[in-house]
N, C-alpha and C positions, 0 to 999 in steps of 0.2 A: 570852922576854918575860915580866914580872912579871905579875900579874894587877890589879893597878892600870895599868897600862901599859893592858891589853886593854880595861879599861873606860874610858877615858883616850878610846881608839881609837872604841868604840861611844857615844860622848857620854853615858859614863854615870859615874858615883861613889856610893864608898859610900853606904848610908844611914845610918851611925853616924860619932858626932863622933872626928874623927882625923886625923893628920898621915901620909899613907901616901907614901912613897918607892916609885922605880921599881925599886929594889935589893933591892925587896919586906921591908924593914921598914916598921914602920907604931907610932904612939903614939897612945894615948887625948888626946885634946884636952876640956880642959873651961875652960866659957865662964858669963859669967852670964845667957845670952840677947840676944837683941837689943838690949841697951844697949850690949854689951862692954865694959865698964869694967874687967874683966879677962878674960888670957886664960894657958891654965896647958895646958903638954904633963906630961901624965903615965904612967903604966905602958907599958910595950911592950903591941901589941896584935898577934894573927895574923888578918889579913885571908883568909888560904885556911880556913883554920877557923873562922870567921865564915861567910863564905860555902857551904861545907860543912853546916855548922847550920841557917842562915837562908840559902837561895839567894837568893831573891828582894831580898833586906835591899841594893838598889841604887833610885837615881833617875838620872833622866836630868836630865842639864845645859845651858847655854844658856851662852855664854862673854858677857856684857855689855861688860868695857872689855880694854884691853891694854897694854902698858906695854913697852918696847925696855929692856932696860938698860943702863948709862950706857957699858959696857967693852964692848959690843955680843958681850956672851957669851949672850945668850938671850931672854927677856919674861917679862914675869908678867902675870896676867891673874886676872879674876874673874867670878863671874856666881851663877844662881842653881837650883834643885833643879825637881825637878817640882810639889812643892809650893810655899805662900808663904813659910814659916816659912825654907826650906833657901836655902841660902847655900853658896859655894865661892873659893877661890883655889887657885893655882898657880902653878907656876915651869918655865919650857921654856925647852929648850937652843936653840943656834942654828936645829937645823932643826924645831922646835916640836915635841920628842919631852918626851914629861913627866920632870921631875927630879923634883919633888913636888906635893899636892895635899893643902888642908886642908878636908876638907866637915865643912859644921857641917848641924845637923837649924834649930836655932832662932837661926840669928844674924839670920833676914831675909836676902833678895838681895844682894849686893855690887856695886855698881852703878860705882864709882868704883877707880879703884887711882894710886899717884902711886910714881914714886921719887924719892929724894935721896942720891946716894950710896949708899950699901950698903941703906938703910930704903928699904922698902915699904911703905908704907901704902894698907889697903884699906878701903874706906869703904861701908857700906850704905844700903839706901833712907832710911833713918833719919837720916842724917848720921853714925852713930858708928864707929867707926874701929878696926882693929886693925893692929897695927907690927910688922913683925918684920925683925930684921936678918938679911939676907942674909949676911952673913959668917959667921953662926953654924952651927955644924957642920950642925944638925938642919936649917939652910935654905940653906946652902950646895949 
């Protein structure tokens, strides 16, 4: 089991902004804060060596809304950090084991999540939204 997977398990996620897969890859996520008017995966990131460094460097999560997906291969879900500023989504297989999970430090709560075909859209306390396609490898 990946070590995103384990924290997945203990309702906990990183405390750094990232895209971590259970196949234990993981990419730096950069965001413009709680507006999200954009959002950008960038560099590969190692979450055991992170963690190694900064143990501690986790929050715990609270899962807010849910979402079934339409080919009923799994749900996405969202919610938000131990503190107010953190924010999270995800993506689980049929038996709600994690595929992936984006924690942000500053996006605010994710309070909302919708899908339309392959787009997810996750929305926070704020109303502002971020979309990613499901079909795309890194969200696949």
């Amino acid at each position: 089991m990946s070590r995103i997977s384990e924290l997945w398990f203990a309702g906990e996620a990183p405390g750094r902004d990232g895209l971590y897969r259970a196949d234990g890859s993981a990419r730096v996520v950069e965001i413009d804060g709680a507006k999200l008017s954009w959002f950008d995966l960038g560099i590969p990131l190692d979450l055991n060596a992170l963690l190694a460094e900064v143990p501690d460097e986790v929050t715990e999560i609270d899962v807010s809304a849910e979402a079934e997906l339409p080919d009923c291969s799994g749900y996405v879900c969202c919610g938000d950090g131990a503190h107010g500023s953190e924010g999270f989504f995800a993506r689980l297989d049929r038996d709600r084991n994690l595929v992936w999970l984006v924690s942000l430090r500053d996006s605010n709560p994710f309070m909302k999540v919708a899908v339309d075909g392959s787009l997810a859209t996750f929305t926070n306390n704020l109303g502002n939204s971020v979309v990613v396609d499901l079909a795309e490898a890194d969200f696949a």
